[in-house]
C-alpha positions as CSV (number, residue, x, y, z in Angstrom):
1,X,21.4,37.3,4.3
2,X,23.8,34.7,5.7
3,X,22.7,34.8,8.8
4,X,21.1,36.5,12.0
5,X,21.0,36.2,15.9
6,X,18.7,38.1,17.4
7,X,18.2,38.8,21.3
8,X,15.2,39.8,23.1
9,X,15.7,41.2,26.5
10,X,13.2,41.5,29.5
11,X,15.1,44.0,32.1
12,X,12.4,43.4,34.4
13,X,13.3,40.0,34.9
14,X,16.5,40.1,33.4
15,X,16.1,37.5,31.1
16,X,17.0,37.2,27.4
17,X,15.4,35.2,24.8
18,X,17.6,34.0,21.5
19,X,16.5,33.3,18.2
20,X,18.5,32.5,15.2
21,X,19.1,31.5,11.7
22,X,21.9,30.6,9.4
23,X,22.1,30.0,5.5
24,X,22.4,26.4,4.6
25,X,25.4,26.5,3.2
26,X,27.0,27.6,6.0
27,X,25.6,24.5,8.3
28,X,28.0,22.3,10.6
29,X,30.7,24.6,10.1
30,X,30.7,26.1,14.0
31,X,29.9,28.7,12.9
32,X,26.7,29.2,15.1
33,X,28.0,27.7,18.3
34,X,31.0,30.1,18.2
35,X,28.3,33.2,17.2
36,X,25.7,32.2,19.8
37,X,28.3,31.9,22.3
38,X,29.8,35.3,22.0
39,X,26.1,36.4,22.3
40,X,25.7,34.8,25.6
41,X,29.0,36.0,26.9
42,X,28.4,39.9,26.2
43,X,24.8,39.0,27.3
44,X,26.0,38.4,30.9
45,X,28.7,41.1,30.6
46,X,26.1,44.1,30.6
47,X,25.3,46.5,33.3
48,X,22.4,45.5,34.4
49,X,23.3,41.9,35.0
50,X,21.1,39.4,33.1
51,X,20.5,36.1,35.1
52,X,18.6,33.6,32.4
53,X,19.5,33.2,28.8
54,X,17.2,31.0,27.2
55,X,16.5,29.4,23.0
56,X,13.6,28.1,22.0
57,X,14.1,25.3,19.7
58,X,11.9,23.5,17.4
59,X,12.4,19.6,18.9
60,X,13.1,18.7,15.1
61,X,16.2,20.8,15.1
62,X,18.7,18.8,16.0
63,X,21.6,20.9,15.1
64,X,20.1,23.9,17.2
65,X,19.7,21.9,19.9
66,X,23.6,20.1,19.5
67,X,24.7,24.3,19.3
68,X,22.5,24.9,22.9
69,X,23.6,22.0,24.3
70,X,27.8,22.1,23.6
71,X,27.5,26.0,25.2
72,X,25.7,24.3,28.0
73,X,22.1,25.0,27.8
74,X,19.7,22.4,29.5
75,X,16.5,21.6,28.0
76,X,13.9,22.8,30.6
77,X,10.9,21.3,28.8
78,X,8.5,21.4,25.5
79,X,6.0,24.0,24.2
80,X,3.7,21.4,23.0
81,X,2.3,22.7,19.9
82,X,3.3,26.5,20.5
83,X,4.5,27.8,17.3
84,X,2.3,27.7,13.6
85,X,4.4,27.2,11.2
86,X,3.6,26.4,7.2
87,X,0.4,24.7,8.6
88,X,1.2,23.2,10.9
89,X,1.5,23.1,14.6
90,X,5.4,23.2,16.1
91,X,6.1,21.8,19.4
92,X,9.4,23.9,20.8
93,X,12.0,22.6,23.0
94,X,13.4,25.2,26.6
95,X,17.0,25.3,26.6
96,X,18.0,27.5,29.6
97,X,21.6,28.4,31.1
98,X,21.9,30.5,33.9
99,X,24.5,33.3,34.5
100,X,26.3,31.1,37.8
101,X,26.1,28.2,35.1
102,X,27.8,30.3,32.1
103,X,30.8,31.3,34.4
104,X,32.0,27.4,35.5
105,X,31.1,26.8,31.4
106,X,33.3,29.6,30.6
107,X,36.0,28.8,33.2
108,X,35.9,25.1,32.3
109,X,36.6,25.4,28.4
């Protein structure tokens, strides 16, 4: 697989989490900022209007983070040690964007 996105959405509070992953050799070609972004857009765009869109990101990730942050995603806080991962604990980094926010993103690029 080269690569996935996946979305988890919560109607009731009309939220929707992101996660996603990309084969090395496709890194720091834009590839996931243009993918994540089209994500986020049709996110909004369905019926039942979602408000929050949020990632989270493990804090050593910088190139997920550069992706959240160039479409406009804030980093809320850290999940101190949330996620076990290959022994170890992970601490994970909120990025949020609201919908009002993606519009004046969208508008302004």
């Amino acid at each position: 697989m080269e690569g996935s996105i996946d979305l988890i959405l919560d109607a009731t509070h009309r939220s929707a989490e992101l996660a996603h992953s990309l084969a090395r050799e496709h890194w720091y070609k834009g590839l996931m900022t243009e993918a994540v972004g089209a994500t986020i857009d049709a996110a909004f765009s369905i019926d039942r209007p979602l408000n929050r869109f949020f990632a989270r990101i493990d804090t050593r990730d910088d190139a997920s983070a550069r992706v959240a942050k160039k479409l406009g995603l804030i980093q809320e806080g850290v999940l101190r040690q949330s996620r076990f991962h290959k022994g170890k604990f992970i601490d994970n980094a909120i990025f949020v964007i609201l919908r009002d926010n993606w519009k004046m993103t969208v508008l302004l690029s």
